[in-house]
C-alpha positions as CSV (number, residue, x, y, z in Angstrom):
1,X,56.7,98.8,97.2
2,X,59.7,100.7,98.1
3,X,62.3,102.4,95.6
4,X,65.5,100.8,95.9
5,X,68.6,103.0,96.8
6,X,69.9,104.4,93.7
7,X,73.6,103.7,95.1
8,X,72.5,100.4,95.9
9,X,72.9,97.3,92.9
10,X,69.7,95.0,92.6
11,X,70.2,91.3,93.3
12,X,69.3,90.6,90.1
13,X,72.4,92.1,88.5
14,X,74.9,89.3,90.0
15,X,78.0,89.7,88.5
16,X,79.8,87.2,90.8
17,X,78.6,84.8,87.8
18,X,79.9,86.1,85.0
19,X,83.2,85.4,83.0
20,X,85.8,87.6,81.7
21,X,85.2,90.6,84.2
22,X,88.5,92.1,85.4
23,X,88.5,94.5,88.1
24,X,90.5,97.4,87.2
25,X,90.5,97.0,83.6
26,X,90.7,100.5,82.6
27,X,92.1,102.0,86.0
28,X,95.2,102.7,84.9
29,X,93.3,104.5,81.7
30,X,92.7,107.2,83.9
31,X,95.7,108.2,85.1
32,X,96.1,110.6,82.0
33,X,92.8,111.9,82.1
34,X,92.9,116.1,82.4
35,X,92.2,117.0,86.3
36,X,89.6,119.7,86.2
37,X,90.9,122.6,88.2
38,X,89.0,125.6,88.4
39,X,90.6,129.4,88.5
40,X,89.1,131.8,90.8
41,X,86.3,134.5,89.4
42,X,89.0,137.4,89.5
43,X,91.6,135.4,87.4
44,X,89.0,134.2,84.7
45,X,89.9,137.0,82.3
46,X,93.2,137.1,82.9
47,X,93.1,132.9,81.6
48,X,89.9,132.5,79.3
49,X,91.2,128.5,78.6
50,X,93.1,125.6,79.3
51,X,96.0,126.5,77.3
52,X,97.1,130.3,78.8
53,X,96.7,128.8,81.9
54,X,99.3,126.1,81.2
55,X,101.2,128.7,79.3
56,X,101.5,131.0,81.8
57,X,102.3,128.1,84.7
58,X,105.1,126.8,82.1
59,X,106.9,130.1,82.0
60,X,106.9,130.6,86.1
61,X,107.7,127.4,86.3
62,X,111.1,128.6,84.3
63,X,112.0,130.7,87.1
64,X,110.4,128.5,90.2
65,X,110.7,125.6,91.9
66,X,107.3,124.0,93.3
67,X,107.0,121.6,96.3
68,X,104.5,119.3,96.1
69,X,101.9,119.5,98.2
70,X,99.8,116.9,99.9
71,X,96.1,118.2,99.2
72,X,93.8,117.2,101.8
């Protein structure tokens, strides 16, 4: 017998059938959930947690404007 593809959902779990599922339920849950960012090795000291890094990106911010950028 061959294992099944972990990424894969077994027949038997058929949740066509079942009542009450909404898709999206909680999506809009996660739109407040904390992005994980990570700060380079050479900056680490400089911002040991999450709140001197947002200090310090409130107080440019003061003097700054930011364009958006697209990411990917």
């Amino acid at each position: 017998m061959v294992d099944p593809d972990p990424g894969e959902m077994l027949p038997e779990y058929d949740f066509s059938q079942m009542k009450g599922l909404v898709r999206g339920k909680y999506a809009s849950k996660t739109k407040n959930r904390p992005r994980m960012i990570r700060i380079a090795d050479d900056l680490s000291d400089a911002f040991p947690d999450d709140e001197a890094v947002n200090a310090a990106l409130r107080d440019y911010l003061q003097g700054h404007t930011v364009k958006a950028h697209s990411g990917k």
